[in-house]
DRENVO-154084 format. One record per residue (C-alpha): y, x, z; residue in one letter; chain. Coordinates in Angstrom, 3 decimals, always signed. Layout:
+----------+----------+----------+------+-------+
|        v |        u |        w | rest | kette |
+----------+----------+----------+------+-------+
|        Y |        X |        Z |    a |     A |
...
+----------+----------+----------+------+-------+
This chain:
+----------+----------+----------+------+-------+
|        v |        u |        w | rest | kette |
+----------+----------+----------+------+-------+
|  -64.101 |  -54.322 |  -18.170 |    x |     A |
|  -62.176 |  -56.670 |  -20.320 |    x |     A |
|  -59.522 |  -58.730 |  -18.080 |    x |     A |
|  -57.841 |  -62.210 |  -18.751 |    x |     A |
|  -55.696 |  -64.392 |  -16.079 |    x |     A |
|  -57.387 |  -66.888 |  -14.650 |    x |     A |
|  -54.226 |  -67.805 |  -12.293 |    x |     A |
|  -50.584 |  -67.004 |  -11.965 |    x |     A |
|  -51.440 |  -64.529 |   -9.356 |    x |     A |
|  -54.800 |  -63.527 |  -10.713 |    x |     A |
|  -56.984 |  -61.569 |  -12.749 |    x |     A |
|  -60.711 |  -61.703 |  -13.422 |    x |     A |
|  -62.745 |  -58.285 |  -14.382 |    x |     A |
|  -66.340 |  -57.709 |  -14.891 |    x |     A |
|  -66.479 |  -61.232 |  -12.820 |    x |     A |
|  -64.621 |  -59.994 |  -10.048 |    x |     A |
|  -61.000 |  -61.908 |   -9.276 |    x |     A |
|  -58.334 |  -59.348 |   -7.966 |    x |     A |
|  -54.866 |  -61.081 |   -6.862 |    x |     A |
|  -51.750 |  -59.582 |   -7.230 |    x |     A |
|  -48.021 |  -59.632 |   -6.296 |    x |     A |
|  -47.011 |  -58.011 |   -9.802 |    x |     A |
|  -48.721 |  -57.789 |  -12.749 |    x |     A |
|  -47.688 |  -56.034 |  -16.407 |    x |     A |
|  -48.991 |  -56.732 |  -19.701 |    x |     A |
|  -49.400 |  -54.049 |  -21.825 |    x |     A |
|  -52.284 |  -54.641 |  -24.719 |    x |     A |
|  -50.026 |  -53.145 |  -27.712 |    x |     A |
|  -50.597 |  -54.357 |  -31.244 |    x |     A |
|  -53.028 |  -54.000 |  -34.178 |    x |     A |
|  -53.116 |  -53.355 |  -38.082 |    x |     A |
|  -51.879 |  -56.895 |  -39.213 |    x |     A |
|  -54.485 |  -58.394 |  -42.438 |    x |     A |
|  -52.119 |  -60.031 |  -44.780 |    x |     A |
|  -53.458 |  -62.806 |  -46.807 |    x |     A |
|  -54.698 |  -61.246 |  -49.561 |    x |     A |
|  -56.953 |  -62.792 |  -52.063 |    x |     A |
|  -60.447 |  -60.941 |  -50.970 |    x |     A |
|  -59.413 |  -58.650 |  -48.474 |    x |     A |
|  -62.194 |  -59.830 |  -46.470 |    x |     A |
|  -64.819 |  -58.982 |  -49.078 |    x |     A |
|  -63.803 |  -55.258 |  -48.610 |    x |     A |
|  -63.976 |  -52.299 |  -46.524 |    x |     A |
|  -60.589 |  -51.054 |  -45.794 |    x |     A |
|  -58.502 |  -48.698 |  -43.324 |    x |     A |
|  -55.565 |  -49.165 |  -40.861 |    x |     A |
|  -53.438 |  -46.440 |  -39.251 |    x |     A |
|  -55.843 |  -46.647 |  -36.453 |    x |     A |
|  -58.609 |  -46.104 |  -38.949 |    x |     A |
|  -57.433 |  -44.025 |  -41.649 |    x |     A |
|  -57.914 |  -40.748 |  -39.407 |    x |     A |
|  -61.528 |  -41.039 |  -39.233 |    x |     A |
|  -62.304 |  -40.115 |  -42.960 |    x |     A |
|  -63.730 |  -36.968 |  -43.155 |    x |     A |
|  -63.913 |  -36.729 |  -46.930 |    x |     A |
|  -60.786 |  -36.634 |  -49.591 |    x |     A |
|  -60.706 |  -39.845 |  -51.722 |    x |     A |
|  -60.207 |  -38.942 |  -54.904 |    x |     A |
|  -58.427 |  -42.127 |  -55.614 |    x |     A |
|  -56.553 |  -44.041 |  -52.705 |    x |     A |
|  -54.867 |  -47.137 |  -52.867 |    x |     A |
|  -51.854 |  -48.021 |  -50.296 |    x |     A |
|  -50.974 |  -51.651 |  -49.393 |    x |     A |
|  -47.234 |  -51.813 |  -48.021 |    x |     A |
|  -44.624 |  -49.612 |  -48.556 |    x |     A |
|  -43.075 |  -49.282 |  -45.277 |    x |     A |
|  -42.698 |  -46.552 |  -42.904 |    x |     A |
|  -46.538 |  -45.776 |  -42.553 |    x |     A |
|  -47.295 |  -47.011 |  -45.830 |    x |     A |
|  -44.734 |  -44.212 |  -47.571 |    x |     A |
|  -45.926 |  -41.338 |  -44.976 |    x |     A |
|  -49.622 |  -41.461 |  -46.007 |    x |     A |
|  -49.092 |  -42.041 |  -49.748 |    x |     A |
|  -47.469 |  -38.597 |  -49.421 |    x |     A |
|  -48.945 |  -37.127 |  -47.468 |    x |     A |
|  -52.898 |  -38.118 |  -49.332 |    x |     A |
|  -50.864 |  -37.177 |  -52.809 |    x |     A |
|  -50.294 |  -33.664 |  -51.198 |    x |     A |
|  -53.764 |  -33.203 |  -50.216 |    x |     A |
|  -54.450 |  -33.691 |  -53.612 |    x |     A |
|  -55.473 |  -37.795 |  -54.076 |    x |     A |
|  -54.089 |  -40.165 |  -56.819 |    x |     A |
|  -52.373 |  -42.801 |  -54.766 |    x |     A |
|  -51.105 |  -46.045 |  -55.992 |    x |     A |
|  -48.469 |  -47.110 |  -53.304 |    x |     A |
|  -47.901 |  -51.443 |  -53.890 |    x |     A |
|  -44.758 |  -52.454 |  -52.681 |    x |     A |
|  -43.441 |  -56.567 |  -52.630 |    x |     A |
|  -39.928 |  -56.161 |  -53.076 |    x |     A |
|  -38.015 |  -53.501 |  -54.925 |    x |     A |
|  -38.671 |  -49.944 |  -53.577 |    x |     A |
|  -39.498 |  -48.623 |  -50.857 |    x |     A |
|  -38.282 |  -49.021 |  -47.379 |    x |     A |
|  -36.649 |  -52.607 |  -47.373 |    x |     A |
|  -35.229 |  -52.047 |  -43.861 |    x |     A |
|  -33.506 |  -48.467 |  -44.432 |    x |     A |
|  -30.733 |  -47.661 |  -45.766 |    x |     A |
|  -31.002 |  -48.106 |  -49.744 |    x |     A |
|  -29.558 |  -44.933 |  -50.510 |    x |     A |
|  -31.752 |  -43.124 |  -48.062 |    x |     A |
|  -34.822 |  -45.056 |  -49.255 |    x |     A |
|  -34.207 |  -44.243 |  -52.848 |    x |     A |
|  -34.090 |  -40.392 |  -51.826 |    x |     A |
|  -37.705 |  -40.898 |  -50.174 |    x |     A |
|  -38.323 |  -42.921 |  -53.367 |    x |     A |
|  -37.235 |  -39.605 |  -55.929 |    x |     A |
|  -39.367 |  -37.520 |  -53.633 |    x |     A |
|  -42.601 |  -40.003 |  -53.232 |    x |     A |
|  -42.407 |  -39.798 |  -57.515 |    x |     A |
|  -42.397 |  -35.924 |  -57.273 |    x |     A |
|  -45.390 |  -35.683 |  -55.805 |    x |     A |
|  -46.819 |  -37.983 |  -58.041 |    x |     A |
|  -47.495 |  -41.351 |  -56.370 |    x |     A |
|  -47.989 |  -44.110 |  -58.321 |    x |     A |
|  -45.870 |  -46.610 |  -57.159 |    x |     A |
|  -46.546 |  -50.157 |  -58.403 |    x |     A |
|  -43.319 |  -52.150 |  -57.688 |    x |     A |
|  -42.655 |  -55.377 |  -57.159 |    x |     A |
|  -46.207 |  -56.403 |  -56.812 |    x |     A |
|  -47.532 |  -60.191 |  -57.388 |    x |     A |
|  -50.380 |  -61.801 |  -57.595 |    x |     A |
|  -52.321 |  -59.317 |  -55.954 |    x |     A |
|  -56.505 |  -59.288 |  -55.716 |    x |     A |
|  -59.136 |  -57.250 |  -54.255 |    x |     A |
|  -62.856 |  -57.006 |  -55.073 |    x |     A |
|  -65.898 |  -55.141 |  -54.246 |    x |     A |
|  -66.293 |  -52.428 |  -56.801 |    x |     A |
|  -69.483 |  -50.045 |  -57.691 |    x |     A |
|  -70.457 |  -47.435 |  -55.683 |    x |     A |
|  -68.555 |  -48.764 |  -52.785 |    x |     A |
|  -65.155 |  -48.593 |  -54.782 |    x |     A |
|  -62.538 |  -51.111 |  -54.322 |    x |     A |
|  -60.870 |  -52.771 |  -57.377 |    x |     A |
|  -57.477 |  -53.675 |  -57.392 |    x |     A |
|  -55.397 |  -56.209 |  -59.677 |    x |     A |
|  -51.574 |  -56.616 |  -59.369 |    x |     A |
|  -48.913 |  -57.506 |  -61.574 |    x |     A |
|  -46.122 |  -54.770 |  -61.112 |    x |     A |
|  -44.100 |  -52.397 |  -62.983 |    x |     A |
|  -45.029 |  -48.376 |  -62.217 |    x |     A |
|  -41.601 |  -47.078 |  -60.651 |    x |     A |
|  -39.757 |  -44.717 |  -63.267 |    x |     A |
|  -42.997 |  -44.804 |  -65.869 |    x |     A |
|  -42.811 |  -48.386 |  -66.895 |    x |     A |
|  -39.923 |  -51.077 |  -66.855 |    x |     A |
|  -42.085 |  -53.844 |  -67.781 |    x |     A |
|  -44.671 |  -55.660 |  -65.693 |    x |     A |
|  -48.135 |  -56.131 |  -66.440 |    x |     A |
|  -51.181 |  -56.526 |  -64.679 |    x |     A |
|  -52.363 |  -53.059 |  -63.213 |    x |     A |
|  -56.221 |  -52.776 |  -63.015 |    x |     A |
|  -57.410 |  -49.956 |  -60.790 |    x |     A |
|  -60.492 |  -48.830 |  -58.699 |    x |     A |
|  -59.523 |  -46.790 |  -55.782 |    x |     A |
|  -62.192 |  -45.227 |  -53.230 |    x |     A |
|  -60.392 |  -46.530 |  -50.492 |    x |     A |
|  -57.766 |  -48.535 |  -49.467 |    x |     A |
|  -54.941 |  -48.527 |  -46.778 |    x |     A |
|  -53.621 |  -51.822 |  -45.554 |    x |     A |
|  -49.933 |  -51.167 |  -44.156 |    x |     A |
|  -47.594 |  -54.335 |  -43.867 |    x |     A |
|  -47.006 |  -54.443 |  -40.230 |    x |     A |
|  -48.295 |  -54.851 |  -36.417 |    x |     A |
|  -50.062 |  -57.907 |  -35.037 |    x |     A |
|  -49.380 |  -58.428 |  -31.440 |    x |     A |
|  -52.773 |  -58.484 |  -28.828 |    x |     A |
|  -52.117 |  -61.600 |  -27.139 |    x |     A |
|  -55.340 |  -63.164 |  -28.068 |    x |     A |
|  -58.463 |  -63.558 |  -25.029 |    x |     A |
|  -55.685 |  -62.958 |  -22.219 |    x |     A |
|  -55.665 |  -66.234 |  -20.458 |    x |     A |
|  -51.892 |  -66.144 |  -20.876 |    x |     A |
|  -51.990 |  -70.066 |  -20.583 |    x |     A |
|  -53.791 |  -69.988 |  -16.953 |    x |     A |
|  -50.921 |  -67.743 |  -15.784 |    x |     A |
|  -48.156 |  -69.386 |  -17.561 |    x |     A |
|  -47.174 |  -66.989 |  -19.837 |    x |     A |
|  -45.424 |  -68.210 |  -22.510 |    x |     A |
|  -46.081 |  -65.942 |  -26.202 |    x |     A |
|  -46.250 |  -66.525 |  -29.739 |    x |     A |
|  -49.446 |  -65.170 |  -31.876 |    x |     A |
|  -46.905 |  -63.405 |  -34.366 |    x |     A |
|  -44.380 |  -62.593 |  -32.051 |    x |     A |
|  -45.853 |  -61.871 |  -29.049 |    x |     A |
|  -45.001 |  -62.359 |  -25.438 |    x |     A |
|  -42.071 |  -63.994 |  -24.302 |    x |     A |
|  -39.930 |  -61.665 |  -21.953 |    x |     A |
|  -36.334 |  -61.846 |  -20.773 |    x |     A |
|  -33.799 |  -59.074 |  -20.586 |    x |     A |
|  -35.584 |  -57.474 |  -18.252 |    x |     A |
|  -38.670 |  -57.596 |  -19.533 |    x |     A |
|  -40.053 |  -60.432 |  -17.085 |    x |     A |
|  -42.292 |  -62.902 |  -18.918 |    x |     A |
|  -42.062 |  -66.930 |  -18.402 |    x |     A |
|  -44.390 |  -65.913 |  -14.953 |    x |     A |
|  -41.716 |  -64.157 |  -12.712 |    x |     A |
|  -44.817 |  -62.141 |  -11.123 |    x |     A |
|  -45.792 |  -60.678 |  -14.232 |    x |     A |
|  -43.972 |  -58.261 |  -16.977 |    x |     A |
|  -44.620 |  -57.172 |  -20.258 |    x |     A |
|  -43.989 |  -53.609 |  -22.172 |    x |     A |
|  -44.927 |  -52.011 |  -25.568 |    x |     A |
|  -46.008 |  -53.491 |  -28.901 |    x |     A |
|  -47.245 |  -56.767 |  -27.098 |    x |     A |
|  -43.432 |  -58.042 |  -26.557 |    x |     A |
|  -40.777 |  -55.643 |  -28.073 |    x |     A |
|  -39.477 |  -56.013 |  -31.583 |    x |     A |
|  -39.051 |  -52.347 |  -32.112 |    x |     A |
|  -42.683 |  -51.085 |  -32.350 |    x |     A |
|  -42.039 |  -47.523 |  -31.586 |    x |     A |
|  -44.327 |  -44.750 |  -29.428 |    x |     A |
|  -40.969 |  -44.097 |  -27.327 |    x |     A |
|  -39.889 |  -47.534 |  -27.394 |    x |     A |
|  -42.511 |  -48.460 |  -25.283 |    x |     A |
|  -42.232 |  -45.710 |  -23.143 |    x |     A |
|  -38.748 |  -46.793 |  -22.138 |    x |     A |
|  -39.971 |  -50.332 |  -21.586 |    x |     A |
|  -42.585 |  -49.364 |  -19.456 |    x |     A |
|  -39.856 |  -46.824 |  -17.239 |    x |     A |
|  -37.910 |  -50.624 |  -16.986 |    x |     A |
|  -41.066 |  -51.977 |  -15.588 |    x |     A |
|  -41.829 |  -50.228 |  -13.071 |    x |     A |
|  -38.265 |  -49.931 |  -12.158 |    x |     A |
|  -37.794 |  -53.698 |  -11.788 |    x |     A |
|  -41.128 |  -54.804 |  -10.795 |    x |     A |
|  -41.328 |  -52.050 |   -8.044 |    x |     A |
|  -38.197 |  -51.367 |   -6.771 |    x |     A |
|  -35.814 |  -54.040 |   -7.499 |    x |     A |
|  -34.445 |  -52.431 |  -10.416 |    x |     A |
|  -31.550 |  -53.936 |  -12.855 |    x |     A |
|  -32.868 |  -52.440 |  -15.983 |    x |     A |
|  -32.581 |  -54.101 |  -19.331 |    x |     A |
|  -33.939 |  -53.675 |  -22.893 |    x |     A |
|  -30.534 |  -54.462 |  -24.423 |    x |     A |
|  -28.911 |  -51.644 |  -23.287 |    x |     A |
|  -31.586 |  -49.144 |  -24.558 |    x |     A |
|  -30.438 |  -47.435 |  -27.529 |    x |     A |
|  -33.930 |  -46.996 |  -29.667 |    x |     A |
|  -33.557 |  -44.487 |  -32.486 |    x |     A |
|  -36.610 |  -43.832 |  -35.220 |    x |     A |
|  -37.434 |  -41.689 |  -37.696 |    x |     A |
|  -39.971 |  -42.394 |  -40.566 |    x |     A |
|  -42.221 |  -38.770 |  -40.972 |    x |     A |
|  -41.544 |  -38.293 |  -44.607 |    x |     A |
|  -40.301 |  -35.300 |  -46.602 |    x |     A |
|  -37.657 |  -35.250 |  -46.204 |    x |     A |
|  -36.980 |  -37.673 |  -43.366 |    x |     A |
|  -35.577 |  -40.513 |  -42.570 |    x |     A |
|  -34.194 |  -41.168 |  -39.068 |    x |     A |
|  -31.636 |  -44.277 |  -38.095 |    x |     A |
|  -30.265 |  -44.901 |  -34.350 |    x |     A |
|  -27.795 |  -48.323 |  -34.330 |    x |     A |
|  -26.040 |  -50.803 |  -36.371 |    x |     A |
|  -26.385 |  -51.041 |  -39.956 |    x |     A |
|  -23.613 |  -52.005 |  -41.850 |    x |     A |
|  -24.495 |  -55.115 |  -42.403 |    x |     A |
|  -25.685 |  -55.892 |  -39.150 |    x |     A |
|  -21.613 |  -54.754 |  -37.890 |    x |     A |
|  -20.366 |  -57.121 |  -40.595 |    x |     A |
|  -22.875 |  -60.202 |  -39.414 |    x |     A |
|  -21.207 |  -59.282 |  -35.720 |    x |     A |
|  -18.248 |  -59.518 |  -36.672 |    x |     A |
|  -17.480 |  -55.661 |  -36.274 |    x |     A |
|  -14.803 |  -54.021 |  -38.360 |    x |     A |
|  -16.548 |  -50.614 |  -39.692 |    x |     A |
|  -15.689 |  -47.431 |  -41.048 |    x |     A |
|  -18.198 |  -44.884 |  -42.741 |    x |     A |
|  -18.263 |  -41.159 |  -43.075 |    x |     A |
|  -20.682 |  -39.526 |  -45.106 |    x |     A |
|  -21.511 |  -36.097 |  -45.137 |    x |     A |
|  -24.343 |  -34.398 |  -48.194 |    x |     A |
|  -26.867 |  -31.869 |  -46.712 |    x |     A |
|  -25.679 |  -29.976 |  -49.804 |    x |     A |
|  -22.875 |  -28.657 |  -47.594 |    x |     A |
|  -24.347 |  -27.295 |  -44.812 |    x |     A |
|  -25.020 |  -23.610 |  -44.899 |    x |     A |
|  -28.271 |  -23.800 |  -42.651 |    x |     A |
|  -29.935 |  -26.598 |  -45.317 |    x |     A |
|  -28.962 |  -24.209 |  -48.361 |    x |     A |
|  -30.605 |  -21.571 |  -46.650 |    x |     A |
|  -33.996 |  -22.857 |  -45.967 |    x |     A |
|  -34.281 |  -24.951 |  -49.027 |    x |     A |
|  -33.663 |  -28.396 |  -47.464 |    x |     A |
|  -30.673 |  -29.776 |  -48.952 |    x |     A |
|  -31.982 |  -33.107 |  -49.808 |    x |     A |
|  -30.440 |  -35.804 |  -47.954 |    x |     A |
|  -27.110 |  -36.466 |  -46.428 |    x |     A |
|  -26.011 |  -38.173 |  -42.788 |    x |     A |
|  -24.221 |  -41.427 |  -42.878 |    x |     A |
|  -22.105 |  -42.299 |  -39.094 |    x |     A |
|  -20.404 |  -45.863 |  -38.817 |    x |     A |
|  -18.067 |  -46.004 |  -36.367 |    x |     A |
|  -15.919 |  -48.739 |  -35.101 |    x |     A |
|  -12.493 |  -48.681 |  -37.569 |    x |     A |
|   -9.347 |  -47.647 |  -35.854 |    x |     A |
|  -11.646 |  -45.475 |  -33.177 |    x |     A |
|  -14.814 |  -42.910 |  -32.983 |    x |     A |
|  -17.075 |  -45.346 |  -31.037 |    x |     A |
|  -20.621 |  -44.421 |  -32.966 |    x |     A |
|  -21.968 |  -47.962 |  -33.636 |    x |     A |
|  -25.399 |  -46.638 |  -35.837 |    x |     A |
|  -26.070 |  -43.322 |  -37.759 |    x |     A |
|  -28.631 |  -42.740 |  -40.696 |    x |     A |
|  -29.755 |  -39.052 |  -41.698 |    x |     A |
|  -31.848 |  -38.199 |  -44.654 |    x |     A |
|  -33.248 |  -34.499 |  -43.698 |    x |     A |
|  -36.063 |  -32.176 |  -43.160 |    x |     A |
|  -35.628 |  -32.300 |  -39.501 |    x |     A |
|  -34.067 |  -35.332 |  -39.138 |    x |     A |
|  -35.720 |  -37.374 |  -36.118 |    x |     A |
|  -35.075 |  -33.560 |  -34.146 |    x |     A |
|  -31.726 |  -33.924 |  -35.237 |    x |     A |
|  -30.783 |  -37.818 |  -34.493 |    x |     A |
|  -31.389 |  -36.834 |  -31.055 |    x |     A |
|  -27.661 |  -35.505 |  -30.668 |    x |     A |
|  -26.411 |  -38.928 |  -32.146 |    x |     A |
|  -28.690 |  -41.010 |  -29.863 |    x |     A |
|  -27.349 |  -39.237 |  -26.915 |    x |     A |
|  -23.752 |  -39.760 |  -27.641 |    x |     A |
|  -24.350 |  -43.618 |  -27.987 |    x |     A |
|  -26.199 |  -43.513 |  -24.671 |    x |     A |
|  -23.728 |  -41.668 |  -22.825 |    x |     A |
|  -20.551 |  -43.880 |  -24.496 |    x |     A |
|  -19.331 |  -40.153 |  -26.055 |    x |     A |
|  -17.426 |  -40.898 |  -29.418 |    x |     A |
|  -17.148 |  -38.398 |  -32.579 |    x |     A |
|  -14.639 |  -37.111 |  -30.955 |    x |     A |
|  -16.810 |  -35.798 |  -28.527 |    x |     A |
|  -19.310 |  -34.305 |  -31.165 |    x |     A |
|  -16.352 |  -32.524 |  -32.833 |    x |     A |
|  -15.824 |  -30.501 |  -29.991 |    x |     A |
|  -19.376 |  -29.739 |  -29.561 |    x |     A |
|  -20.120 |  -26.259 |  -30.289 |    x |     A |
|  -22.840 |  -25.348 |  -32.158 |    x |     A |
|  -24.805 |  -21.961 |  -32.802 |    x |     A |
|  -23.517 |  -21.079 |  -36.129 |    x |     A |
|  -25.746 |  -22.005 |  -38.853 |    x |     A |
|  -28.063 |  -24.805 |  -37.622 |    x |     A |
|  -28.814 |  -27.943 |  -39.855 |    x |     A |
|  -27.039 |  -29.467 |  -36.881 |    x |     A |
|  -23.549 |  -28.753 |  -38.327 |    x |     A |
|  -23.869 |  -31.675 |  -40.015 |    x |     A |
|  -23.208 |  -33.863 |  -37.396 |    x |     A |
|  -19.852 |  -31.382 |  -36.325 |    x |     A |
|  -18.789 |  -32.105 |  -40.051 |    x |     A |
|  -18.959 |  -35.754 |  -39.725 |    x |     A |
|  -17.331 |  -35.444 |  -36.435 |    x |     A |
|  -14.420 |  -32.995 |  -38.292 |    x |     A |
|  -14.208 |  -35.539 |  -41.057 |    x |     A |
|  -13.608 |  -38.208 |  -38.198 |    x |     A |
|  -11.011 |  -36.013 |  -36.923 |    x |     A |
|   -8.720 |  -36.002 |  -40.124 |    x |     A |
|   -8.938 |  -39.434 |  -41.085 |    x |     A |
|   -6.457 |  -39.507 |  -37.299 |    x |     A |
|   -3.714 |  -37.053 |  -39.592 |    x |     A |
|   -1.734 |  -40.508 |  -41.063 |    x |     A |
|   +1.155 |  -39.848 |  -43.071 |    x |     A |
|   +3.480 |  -41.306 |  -39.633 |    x |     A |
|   +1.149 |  -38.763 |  -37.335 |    x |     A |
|   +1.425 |  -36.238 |  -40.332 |    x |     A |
|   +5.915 |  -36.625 |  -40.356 |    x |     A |
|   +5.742 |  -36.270 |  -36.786 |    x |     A |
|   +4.196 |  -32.644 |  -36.774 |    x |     A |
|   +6.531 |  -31.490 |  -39.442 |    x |     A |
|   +9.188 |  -32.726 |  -37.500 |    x |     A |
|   +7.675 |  -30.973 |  -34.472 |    x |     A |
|   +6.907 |  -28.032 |  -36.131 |    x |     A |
|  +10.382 |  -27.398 |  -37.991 |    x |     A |
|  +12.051 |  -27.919 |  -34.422 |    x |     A |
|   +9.675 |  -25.068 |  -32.959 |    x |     A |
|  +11.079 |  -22.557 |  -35.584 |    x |     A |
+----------+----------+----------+------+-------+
């Protein structure tokens, strides 16, 4: 049955009160509904419903350009639908890495999405036969520079612009949890909300809404709810890929977010054009940008454009877990050719940026005295 606190120590099912010693919130998030001008006069789909159709729409229109918003615009285009993909600022994937998002971008435009940027002023109404119609004032992405008001009926719609924590029929106030309808529940460190007794994990409290983010929230849980465990969310290092083609996968700092910290940066970027392996199979699009801390090889983020790229940011991720540097990576040996060898060329390019001109006179000097 459906359960809400009904005291700090207390929950009520099916009208039966059960009491506990620890307790652990875990209701995830929904489909957010933006404020649209008549959105609520229309029928349309979420991630959670989109994967009930069981009929093509010939015409599909996509609300949101973000990570889920860009998968199924290309993915629908591929299956054969005309999408029109509405974005609110300029192109796609604000949070990634512009020169990563503007390779998802070229490759979104290949496959023919129509993508309507910079949209304003955006309307819905109920069209015939069920349709939906959609007005927007935009500019079509590499067709037309100039805005003007788009007028288009689509057979169904997919609303994309975020997650909306479920906080909401809980009873969070009778156990003294402290949340936020946007943001969600308030948790420490650790993951304890403003009621010692009770936790939180997942969607429902974590900024990074991820599948395997909220595994590893869960594994602090139990660890410090159970058995007095020390575990912390700020020490997790969370990477994610977006399930395009190619790509895009991200682990870390951003530049920017080094700079705001304070951090002094270095970058090394290395084209997919240059690995044998990517040549090979057709998959050169992309490239894999490391930032590292300047003067050393501590891996502070990583961003990697790539057919395989959320199997492949798994090697980054793990350095950064287990405190390894590029250093490390460079002397990681890899079955020659995987797509892999990427990362080892980053790593090699780390390694010569260390050859200064004083280390450089020094080997010469070394080197003439061993003749």
């Amino acid at each position: 049955g459906a359960a809400r606190f009904t005291a700090p120590d207390a929950v009520e099912v099916a009208g039966q009160t059960l009491r506990f010693s620890r307790a652990c919130i875990a209701t995830g998030a929904r489909a957010a509904a933006p404020p649209i001008p008549g959105l609520d006069k229309v029928a349309y789909l979420t991630n959670e419903t989109l994967f009930s159709l069981t009929e093509l729409p010939k015409r599909l229109g996509v609300i949101g350009a973000g990570p889920i918003g860009c998968e199924m615009a290309q993915s629908f285009a591929r299956f054969g639908s005309e999408v029109f993909l509405i974005e609110a600022e300029h192109g796609v994937l604000p949070r990634e890495d512009r020169a990563a998002a503007a390779i998802i971008e070229k490759s979104l435009l290949a496959d023919g999405v129509h993508l309507l940027c910079c949209g304003k002023d955006l309307k819905l109404e109920p069209g015939e036969d069920g349709r939906i119609r959609m007005h927007v004032e935009a500019h079509e992405a590499s067709r037309d520079p100039q805005r003007r008001v788009y007028d288009h009926l689509v057979d169904a719609l997919l609303v994309s612009v975020g997650r909306k924590p479920n906080v909401e029929n809980l009873g969070l106030e009778a156990a003294g949890v402290e949340f936020d309808p946007a943001k969600g529940v308030k948790v420490s460190d650790r993951l304890q909300t403003t009621n010692p007794r009770i936790y939180a994990a997942g969607d429902v409290c974590l900024d990074h809404k991820f599948t395997h983010a909220a595994d590893a929230a869960a594994r602090i849980v139990i660890g410090n709810a159970l058995f007095f465990g020390r575990g912390i969310v700020s020490a997790l290092t969370i990477p994610w890929c977006t399930y395009t083609d190619p790509e895009i996968a991200h682990v870390g700092l951003y530049e920017q977010e080094a700079k705001d910290k304070g951090i002094e940066t270095a970058t090394i970027d290395i084209p997919l054009s240059s690995v044998d392996r990517a040549l090979l199979d057709g998959e050169d699009t992309g490239f894999l940008r490391v930032l590292h801390r300047k003067g050393g090889d501590e891996i502070l983020g990583a961003t990697l454009v790539a057919a395989h790229a959320g199997d492949l940011i798994a090697e980054i991720t793990l350095a950064m877990t287990a405190r390894k540097g590029l250093k490390t990576l460079a002397s990681t040996i890899h079955p020659y050719p995987p797509q892999a060898e990427v990362i080892k060329r980053a790593a090699d390019a780390y390694n010569r940026t260390r050859l200064t001109p004083g280390v450089k006179r020094l080997f010469e000097k070394f080197l003439s005295w061993r003749r």
